[in-house]
Each structure stands twice: as structure tokens, then as C-alpha cells.
C-alpha positions in Angstrom: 66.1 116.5 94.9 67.3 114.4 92.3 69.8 115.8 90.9 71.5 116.3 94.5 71.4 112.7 95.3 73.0 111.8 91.5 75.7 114.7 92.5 76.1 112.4 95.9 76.3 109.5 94.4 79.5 110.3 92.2 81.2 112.3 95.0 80.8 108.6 96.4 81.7 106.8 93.6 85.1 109.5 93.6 85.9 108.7 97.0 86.0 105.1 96.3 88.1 105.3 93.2 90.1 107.7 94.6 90.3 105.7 97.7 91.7 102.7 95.8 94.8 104.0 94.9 95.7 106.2 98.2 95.5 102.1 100.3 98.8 101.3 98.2 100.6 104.8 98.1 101.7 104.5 102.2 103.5 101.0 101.1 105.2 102.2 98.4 109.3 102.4 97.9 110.1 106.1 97.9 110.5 107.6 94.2 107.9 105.4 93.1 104.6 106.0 91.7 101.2 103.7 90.8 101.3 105.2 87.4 104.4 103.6 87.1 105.1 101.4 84.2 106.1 97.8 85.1 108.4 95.3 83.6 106.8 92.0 83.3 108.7 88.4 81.9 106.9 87.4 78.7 104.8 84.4 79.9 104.3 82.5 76.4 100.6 84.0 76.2 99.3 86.4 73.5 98.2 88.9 75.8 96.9 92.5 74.2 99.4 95.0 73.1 98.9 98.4 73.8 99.3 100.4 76.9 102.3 99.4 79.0 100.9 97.7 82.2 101.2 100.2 85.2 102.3 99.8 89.0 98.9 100.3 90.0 97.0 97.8 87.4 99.4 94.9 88.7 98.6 95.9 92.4 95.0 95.4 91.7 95.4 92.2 89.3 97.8 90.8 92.8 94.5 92.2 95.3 96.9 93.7 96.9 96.5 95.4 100.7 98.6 97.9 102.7 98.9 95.6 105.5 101.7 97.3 108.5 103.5 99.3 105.9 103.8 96.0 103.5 102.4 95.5 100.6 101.1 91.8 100.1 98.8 89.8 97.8 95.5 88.4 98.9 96.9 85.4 100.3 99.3 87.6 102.7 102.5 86.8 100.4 104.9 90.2 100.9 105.0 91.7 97.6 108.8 93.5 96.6 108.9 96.5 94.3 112.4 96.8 92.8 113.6 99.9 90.6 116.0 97.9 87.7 119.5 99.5 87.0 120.8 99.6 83.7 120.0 102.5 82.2 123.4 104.4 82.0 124.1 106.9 79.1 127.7 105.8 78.9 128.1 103.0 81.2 130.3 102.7 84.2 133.0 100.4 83.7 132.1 97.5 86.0 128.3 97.8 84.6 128.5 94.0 84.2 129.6 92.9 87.3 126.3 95.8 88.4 123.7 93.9 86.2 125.0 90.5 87.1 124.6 91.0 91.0 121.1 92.4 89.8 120.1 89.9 88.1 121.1 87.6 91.1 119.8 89.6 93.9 116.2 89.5 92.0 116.6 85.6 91.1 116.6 85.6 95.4 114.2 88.0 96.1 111.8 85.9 93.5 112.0 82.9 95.7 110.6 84.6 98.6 108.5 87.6 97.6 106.1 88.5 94.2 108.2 90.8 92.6 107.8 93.3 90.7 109.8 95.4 88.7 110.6 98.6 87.5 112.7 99.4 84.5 114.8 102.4 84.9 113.1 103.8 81.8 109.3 103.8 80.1 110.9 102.9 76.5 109.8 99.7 75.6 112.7 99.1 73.4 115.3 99.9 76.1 113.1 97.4 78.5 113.5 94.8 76.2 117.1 95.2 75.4 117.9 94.9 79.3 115.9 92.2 79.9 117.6 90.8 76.6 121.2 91.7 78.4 119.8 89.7 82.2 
């Protein structure tokens, strides 16, 4: 008897968790995934340095919700997932007019939304040097 109501307990527990990150997967853009890495502004703090923050672990830091196909913080601010451009192995030639009406499109999209962004590759160094570029 025991032992069946431990095994019910983590079938439970494996709903939940697994529960957690099928509320965000309706909401998000198509082509992206919660194991996504994000890009996030340096903020001044000395925060740990390690493992790239994923789509998912900023969802849950924001408390976000599914909430009629949006996807909003606790406080019912719409929250904006944008893939970043930038990424070119040899670049088109207007590729700075591209990143400048990027860099402008997300300055707008910041004053209205939380947003979050994707870089258009996992490298860290890449990451950095576009957000060097912006």
C-alpha cells in the first residue's frame, strides 16, 4: 500500500511539473521553444554566471499566464517574445539599415510590452557582439 501511494504521489508531482510548462506552450510565437535561450540587457548586478537563462525560467521569474492566447505577467501586462536578426553568415548588403529598424522596432515594442528576446543564435559571444553592434 505504501509504495503505491509514493508511486501516486510522483505521477502527481509529474503532472504538475509537467503541467507548468504545457500553460505557456499555446501562447508561444511559432518556431519558438521554452528551452529557448534568452537575451537579457546586463542590469549592472553581479548576477551568477553559468547556464544561459532559458525562455521558460524568465516566464516563471515574470509569473507569467496563458491568458486568451497572450502571454502576460502577473499584473496582466502583455508580454512580447521577439526572435533578434543578425545572425547572417555573409551579411546582406542593407544589414544595417535591417538591424537599425530592429533596434527601433524593439525600443517601441519596450514601451508598451515586457519584452523578451531571442538571439538568432545560443553562442554567447555572437549575443554579445550584436547586442555590442544595437
Amino acid at each position: 500500500m505504501r509504495l503505491s501511494a509514493l508511486g501516486l504521489m510522483l505521477t502527481l508531482l509529474t503532472t504538475v511539473s509537467g503541467s507548468k510548462s504545457d500553460r505557456f506552450t499555446s501562447c508561444l510565437p511559432e518556431g519558438i521553444k521554452l528551452t529557448s535561450e534568452i537575451f537579457e540587457e546586463p542590469d549592472g548586478s553581479t548576477s551568477a554566471k553559468g547556464k544561459p537563462k532559458t525562455l521558460q525560467a524568465k516566464l516563471t521569474d515574470l509569473r507569467a499566464r496563458c491568458k486568451n492566447r497572450k502571454l502576460v505577467t502577473s499584473r496582466g501586462k502583455e508580454i512580447r517574445i521577439v526572435q533578434l536578426i543578425g545572425c547572417w553568415g555573409n551579411p546582406p548588403e542593407d544589414y544595417q539599415a535591417q538591424l537599425e529598424r530592429q533596434e527601433r522596432e524593439l525600443k517601441q515594442l519596450k514601451e508598451k510590452y515586457v519584452l523578451i528576446q531571442i538571439p538568432c543564435t545560443s553562442s554567447k559571444t555572437i549575443a554579445r557582439f550584436m547586442s555590442d553592434m544595437l
